[in-house]
N, C-alpha and C positions, 0 to 999 in steps of 0.2 A: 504494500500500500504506500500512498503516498504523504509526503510531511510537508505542506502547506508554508512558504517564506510570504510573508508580504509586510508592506509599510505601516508602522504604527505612527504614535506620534514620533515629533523629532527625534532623533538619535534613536531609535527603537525599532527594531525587528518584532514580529508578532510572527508566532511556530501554530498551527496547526494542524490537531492529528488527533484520528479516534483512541479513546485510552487504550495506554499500551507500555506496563510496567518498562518493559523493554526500553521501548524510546525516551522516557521519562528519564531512566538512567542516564544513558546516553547525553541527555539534554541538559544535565545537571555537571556533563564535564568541562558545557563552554563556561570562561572564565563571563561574569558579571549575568548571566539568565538568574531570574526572579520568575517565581509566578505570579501572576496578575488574579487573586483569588475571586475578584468580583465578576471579572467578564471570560474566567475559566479557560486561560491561554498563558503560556512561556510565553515572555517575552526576552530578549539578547542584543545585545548593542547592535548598532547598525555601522559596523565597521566589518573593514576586509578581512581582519580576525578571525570574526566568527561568522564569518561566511565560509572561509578554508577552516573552519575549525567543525564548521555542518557538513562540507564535503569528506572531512577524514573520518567523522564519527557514521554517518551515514552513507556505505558506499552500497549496502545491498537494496538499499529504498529509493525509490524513486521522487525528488526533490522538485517541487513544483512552485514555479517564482513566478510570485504578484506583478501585477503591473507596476511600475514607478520603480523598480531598482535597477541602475546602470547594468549595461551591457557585460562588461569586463567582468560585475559580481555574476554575470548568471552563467558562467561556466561551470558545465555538468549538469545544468538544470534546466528542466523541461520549461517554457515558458509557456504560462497560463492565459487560456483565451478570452479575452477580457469581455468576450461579448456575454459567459454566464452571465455574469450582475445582470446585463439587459433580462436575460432570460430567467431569472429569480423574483425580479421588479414584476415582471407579467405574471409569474406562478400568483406574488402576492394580492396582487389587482386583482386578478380573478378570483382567491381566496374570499378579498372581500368583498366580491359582488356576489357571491353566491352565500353572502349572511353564515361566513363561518366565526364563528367563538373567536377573541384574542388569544385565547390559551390554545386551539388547535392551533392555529396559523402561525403560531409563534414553534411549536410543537413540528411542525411542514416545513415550515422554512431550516428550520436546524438540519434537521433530517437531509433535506436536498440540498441544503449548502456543504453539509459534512461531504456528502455521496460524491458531489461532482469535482470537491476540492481531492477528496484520494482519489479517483478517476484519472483526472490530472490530463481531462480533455474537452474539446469544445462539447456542450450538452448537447447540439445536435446531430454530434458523428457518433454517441454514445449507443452499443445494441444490447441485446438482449444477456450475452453473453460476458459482458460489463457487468450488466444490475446483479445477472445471476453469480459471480463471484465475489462481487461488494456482499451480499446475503449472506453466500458463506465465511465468505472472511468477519463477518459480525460475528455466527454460529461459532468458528471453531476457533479460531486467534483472540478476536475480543471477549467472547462467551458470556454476548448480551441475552439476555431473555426471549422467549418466542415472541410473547409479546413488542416488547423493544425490536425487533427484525421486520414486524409484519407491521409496525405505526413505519417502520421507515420504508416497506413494499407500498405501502397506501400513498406516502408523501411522494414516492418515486413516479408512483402510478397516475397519481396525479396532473404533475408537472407532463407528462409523457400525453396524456388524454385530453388536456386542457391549453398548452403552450402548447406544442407542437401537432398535435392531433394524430397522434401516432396509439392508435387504440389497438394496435396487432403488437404494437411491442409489449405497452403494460399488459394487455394478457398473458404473455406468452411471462412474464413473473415470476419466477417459483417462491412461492411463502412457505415456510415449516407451519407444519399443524399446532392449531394452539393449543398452547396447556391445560390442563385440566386444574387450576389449583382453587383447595377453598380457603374461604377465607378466615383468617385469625379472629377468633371470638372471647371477649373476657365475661367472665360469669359475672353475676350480677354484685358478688360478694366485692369482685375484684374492682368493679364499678365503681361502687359505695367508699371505698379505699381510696382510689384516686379523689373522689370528688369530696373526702372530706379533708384531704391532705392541698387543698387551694383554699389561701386565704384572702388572698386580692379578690376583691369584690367583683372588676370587671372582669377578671380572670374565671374567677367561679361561675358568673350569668353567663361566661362563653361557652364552659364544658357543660354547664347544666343542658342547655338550648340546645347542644350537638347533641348529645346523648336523648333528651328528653324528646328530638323531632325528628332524630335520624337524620341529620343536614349534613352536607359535604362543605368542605373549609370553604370551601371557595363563594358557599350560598351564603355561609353565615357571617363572612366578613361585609357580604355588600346588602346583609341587611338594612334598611331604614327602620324610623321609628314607628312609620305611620304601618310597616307588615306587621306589627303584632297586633291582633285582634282579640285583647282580652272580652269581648263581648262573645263573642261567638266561641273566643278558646282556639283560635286558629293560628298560625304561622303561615303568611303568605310568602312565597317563594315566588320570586319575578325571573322570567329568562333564567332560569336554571340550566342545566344541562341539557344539549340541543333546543336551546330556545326556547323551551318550555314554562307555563307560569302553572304554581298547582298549591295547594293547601298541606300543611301536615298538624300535627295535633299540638297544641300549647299547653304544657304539663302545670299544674295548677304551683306545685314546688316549685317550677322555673319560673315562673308568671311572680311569684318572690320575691324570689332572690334579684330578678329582670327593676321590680319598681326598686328595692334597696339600691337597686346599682345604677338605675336613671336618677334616684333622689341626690343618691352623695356625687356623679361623675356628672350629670346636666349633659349628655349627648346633642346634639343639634340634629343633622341633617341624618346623618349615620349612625345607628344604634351602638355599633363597634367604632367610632370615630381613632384615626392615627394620631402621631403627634400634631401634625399639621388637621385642626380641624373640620377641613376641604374635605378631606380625602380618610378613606375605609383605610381600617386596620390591614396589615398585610397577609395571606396566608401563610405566610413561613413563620410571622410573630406568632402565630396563634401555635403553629405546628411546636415551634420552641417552649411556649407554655407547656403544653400538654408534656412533651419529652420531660421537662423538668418536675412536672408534677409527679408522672410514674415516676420516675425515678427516687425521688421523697417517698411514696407509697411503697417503695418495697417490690415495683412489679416486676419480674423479671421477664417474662415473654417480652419477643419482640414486636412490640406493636405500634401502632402510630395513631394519629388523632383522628383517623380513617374508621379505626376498629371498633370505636364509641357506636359508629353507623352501621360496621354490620351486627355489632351487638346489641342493639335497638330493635335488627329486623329481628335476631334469631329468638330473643326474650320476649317478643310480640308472639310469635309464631309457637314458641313454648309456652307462653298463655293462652292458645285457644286464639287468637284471631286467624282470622281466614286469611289467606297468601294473597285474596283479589284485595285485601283491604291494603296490605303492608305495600304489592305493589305502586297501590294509589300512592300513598304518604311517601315511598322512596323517591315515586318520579319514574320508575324505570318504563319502558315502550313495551319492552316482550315479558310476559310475567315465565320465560325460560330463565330470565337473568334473576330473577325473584326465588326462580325454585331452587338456586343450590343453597340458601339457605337450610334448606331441610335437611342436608348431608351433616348438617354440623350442630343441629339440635339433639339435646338431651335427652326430651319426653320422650318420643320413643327408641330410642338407642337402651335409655337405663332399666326399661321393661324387658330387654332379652339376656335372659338366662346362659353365660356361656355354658357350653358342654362341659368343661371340666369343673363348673361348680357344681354342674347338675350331677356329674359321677361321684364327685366328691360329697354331696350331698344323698348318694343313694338312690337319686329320682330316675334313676332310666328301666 
C-alpha cells in the first residue's frame, strides 16, 4: 500500500496511511515527526532530510506525492493526480443532495479519500481489481472489522455509481459477509451502579435520559428543551437516525432529576448546552462521562455509553413488552435489527435446564 507525502502548513510535511504498526515505526525514525493527535496524521519537517530519510525507510511501499512539492523532492515517488480533490468535491455534492446525515458523509468521505490516497492513482483509471485488493489489504494487513471493510465497499460504491456512473464496477465489489455479533448488555444491577456513582447533576440527567429512552449519543446531545414533553411523558426525537423524527418514553425518575438539572444549570436553547452556549454538548464529552463513571463503578466489561441502549431494549423485552413496541421507541426501520435483542435476554435462556444439572440432579 501506499504512504501519502503532501503539504501541510509551513515547514510541515503531513504522512498519510491506513494504521499500520509497521509504518508507524518506521515513521518515528525521521528525526523531528510529531503526531498531530487532533487531525490523526504524522506530520515531518519539510526538508530534503526527510524526504531521503522516507525514501530509505520506505523502499518496499509505494510513496505517493501531493501536489505542491518541488520536483527534485519527488524522486522515487509516484506523483499524485490532483484531479481526485475535483472528484471527492463531486462525491461530497452529491452526498449532500441526496439529504445524507453529516456523520455518514463525513464517514464516505474518509473512506474514499483513504482508498484513493493508497491507490496512488487517478480515481478514474481505478478497476475492479484495485477496490478488490484495497478490501483485502483492510481484511488481512490492517485486520479492520467486517463491518469497517463493507462502510468503506458502500463509500467506494458510491463515489463509482454516482461520480462516474460506472454501476458495473461497484457491483462487481466483493464485500466479506457481515458478522454476526451481539451486543454487550449490562444487567440492571450493573445499571443502578453506574448511575449512582455520577454526581454532576448535568452529568446524571444525561445517563438517566440515555438509559431511561434508549437514545443514541448523538440524539441526546442535540436534544432541545422544548423535546421533553412532560405532559404526555414523551421524549421527542427530531431527525434521528436516517432522518427520522419519532417518540420514546420519559421515565418519571429522569423527568427529576431532568427539572433538578434545568433548575441549578438554566439551559437555553439546548437541553445539553456546551461550553459555548450556541452550540450542543459534544458526543465524545458525553462518551468520556460515561467511561469515567464505569470506571468509578467498578465495571469491568467493556462497554461504552452505547450499551445503556441496548440494555434499555433487552430489560424492556425481559419485562414482557412486545418487540413491535421497543422497535417503535429504538427508531429502528426493520424490526430484524430489533430481534437480536432476544439472543441476549435472560427470561428465557435462565428457564433451561442444562443437561448436566438435570443428570446431576437425577431428572433424566
Amino acid at each position: 500500500m501506499s504512504i501519502c507525502v503532501r503539504k501541510g502548513k509551513p515547514g510541515v510535511l503531513e504522512l498519510v496511511f491506513p494504521y499500520n504498526e509497521e509504518y508507524i515505526a518506521k515513521v518515528k525514525g525521521i528525526p523531528g515527526r510529531r503526531w498531530d493527535k487532533d487531525n490523526k496524521k504524522w506530520l515531518i519537517p519539510d526538508c530534503e532530510e526527510s524526504i531521503n530519510k522516507l525514501q530509505e525507510l520506505f523502499t518496499k511501499e509505494e510513496l505517493v506525492i501531493a501536489k505542491g512539492i518541488s520536483d527534485s523532492e519527488k524522486a522515487g515517488m509516484y506523483d499524485e493526480n490532483s484531479s481526485n480533490d475535483k472528484f471527492l468535491r463531486k462525491m461530497k455534492e452529491v452526498l449532500n443532495l441526496r439529504g445524507y446525515s453529516q456523520k455518514t458523509i463525513k464517514s464516505y468521505m474518509s473512506h474514499a479519500r483513504l482508498f484513493l490516497e493508497c491507490c496512488g492513482k487517478n480515481a478514474d483509471l481505478i478497476g475492479d481489481e484495485d477496490i478488490n485488493k484495497y478490501m483485502l489489504y483492510l481484511l488481512e494487513e490492517q485486520q479492520t472489522s467486517h463491518s469497517y471493510v463493507n462502510q468503506a465497499a458502500n463509500s467506494i460504491k458510491f463515489l463509482y455509481n454516482n461520480v462516474f456512473k460506472r454501476n458495473e464496477l461497484a457491483i462487481r465489489v466483493i464485500r466479506p459477509k457481515s458478522e454476526k455479533k451481539l451486543p454487550e448488555v449490562l444487567s440492571q444491577k450493573d445499571v443502578l451502579r453506574i448511575l449512582n456513582n455520577v454526581s454532576n447533576i448535568k452529568h446524571k440527567a444525561l445517563l438517566y435520559l440515555i438509559y431511561s429512552a434508549g437514545l443514541r449519543v448523538g440524539e441526546v446531545v442535540r436534544l432541545r428543551i422544548i423535546d421533553i414533553d412532560s405532559t404526555r411523558m414523551l421524549v421527542h426525537i427530531v431527525q434521528g437516525k436516517g432522518r427520522k423524527d419519532r417518540y420514546t418514553v420519559l421515565s418519571q425518575t429522569a423527568l427529576e432529576v431532568l427539572r433538578e438539572y434545568v433548575k441549578k444549570c438554566r439551559p437555553e436553547k439546548w437541553l445539553f448546552q456546551g461550553a459555548d452556549p450556541s452550540r450542543h454538548i459534544t458526543e465524545r464529552t458525553v462518551q468520556k462521562i460515561f467511561e469515567k463513571t464505569k470506571d468509578k463503578a467498578g465495571i469491568q466489561k467493556k462497554v461504552s455509553v452505547h450499551t445503556l441502549r441496548h440494555s434499555f431494549a433487552t430489560h424492556l423485552l425481559e419485562g414482557g413488552v412486545d418487540l413491535r413496541y421497543i422497535q417503535e421507541l429504538l427508531g429502528h426501520q426493520s424490526s430484524k435489527t430489533t430481534e437480536i435483542y432476544t439472543h441476549v435476554t435472560e427470561k428465557s435462556i435462565k428457564n433451561i435446564l442444562s443437561p448436566l444439572d438435570k443428570i446431576m440432579l437425577g431428572k433424566t
